[in-house]
N, C-alpha and C positions, 0 to 999 in steps of 0.2 A: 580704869586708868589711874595712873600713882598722880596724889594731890600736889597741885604746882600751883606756885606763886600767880603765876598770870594764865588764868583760863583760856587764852588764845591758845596757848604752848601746853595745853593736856592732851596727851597720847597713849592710844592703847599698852597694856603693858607686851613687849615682847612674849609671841609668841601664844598670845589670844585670837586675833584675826586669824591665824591661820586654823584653827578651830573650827570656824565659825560655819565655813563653808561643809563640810563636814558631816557637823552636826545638822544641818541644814538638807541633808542629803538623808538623813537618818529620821529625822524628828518631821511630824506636822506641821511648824512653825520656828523660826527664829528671827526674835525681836530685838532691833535696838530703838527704843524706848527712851525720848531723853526733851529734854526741856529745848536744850541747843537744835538750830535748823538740820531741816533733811538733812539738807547736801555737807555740812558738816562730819556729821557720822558717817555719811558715804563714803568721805573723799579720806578721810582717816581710818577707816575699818572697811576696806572693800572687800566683797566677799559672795561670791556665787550664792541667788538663793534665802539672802538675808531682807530682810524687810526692814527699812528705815523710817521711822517715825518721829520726825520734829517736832518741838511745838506742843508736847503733851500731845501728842497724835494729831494738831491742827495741818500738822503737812506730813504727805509721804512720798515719795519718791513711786512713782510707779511707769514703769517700760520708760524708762530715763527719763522720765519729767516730774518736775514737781507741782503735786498738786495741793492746793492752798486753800482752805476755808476761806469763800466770799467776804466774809464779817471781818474776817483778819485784815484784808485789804484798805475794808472802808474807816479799819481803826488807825493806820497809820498817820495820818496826818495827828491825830492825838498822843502817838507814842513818838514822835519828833517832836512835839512841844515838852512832854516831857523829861524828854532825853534835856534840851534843853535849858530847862527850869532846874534840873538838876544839878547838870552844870554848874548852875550858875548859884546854887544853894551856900551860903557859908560853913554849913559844918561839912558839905562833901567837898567843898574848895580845899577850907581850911587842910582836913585832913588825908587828903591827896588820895581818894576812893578812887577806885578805876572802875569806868562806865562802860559796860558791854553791850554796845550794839547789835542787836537779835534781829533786825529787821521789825519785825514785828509784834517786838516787849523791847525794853531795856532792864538790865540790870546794873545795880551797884554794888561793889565788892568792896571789903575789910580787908580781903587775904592779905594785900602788902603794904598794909596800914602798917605806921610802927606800934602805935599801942590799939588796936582793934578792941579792950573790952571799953575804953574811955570815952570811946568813939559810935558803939554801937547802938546807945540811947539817943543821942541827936542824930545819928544818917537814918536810925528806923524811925524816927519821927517826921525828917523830912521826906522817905520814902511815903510814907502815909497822906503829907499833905499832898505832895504834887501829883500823887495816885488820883486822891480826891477831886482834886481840881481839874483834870483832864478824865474822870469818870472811869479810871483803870482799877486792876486791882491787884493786891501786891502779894505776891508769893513770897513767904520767908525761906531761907536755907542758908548752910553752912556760911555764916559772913557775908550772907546774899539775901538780898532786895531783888527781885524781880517784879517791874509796874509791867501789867500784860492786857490789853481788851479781857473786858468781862466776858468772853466768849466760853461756854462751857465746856471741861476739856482737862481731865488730869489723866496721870499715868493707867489710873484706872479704867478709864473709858478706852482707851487707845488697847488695851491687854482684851477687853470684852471683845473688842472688835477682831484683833486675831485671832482671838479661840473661837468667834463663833462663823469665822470665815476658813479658819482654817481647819477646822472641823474636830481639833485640838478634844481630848478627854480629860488630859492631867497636864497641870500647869506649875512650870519651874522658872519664880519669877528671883533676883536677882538686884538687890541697891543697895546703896550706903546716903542716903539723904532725906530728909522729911517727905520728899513730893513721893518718894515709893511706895510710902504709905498707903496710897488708894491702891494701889495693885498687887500692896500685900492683902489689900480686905478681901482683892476677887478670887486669889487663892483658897483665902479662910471658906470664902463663900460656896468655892468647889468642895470642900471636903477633902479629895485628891491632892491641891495642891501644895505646896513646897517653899517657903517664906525665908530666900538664902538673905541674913545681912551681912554686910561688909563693913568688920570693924577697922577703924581708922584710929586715931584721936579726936578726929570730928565729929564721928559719928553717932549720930542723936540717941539717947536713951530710948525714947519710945520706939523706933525700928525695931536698937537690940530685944527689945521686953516683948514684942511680938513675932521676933522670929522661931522657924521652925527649927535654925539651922544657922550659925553662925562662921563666917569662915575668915580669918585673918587677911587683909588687904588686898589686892587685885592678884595676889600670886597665890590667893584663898580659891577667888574666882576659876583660873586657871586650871587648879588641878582637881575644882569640881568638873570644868567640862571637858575634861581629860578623861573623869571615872563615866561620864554620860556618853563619851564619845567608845569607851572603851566596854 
């Protein structure tokens, strides 16, 4: 998806969804793999055959239902308090951060901060306390604070489980953000696998330094699953 000012309003780039099912048709497995809930990635990417994993793979969407790690549930009432504290924080007041209600994380964004580097030493410092105080823990990314339950669970874990369900041999994983990270190791870890990054202007050093394979923005994406689909 191309980088938007308000995370609500990020959408596939034309003409990817329709791919998807496709490939899906062709391939062992296809993943979407994302921090944001199930039904989020469903309801913007539908697509015969695709597999939706929210949450760092804490929720997936399975024969229309979402299915939720227990642990996630019993952390809500601590990720409302933080939501919150947040709030209510002076440097996230002050500097007008928008609070992304996840159900079951929150996150804080810089993106339509007007000076985001002035700003990004006080909201990551009070991402950290109010983490602390409500026993959360906080995922950093692109101008993002994400407080989440300590509940075990990055992109990594979420990729192990469909390659070892889907009985998957070679693995082509796919991001532009730090949390890909872990699912760029399980490629590494295959041998086989295929480490696409998606340069941006945001996109983190350490990704591009460990990619196999780097492809210019979501329209990079595109016309790699064009040549897989082809």
């Amino acid at each position: 998806a191309p980088i938007v000012d308000d995370p609500a309003a990020a959408r596939p780039l034309p003409g990817i969804v329709e791919l998807l099912g496709p490939l899906a048709d062709r391939y062992a497995a296809v993943a979407l793999v994302s921090g944001r809930p199930a039904t989020y990635l469903a309801s913007h990417a539908a697509a015969p055959g695709v597999r939706y994993l929210g949450l760092y793979g804490l929720e997936e969407i399975v024969d229309g239902r979402v299915l939720v790690d227990p642990r996630l549930e019993a952390a809500r009432p601590a990720v409302e308090a933080a939501k919150r504290d947040l709030a209510a924080d002076p440097a996230v007041a002050e500097c007008g951060a928008h609070l992304e209600d996840k159900r079951y994380a929150v996150a804080v964004h810089l993106r339509r901060v007007a000076d985001p580097g002035r700003w990004a030493g006080p909201v990551g410092e009070a991402a950290a306390r109010v983490a602390a105080a409500h026993d959360l823990e906080v995922v950093p990314g692109k101008m993002v604070w994400e407080l989440r339950p300590r509940v075990r669970s990055d992109k990594g874990d979420a990729v192990r489980r469909v390659l070892e369900e889907s009985g998957a041999r070679r693995l082509v994983v796919a991001g532009d953000d730090l949390g890909d990270l872990p699912a760029f190791a399980v490629a590494a870890e295959l041998g086989g696998g295929l480490r696409v990054a998606v340069r941006s202007a945001e996109a983190p050093a350490e990704l591009l330094e460990v990619a196999d394979l780097i492809v210019d923005g979501p329209e990079g994406v595109r016309e790699l699953l064009e040549h897989l689909l082809s």
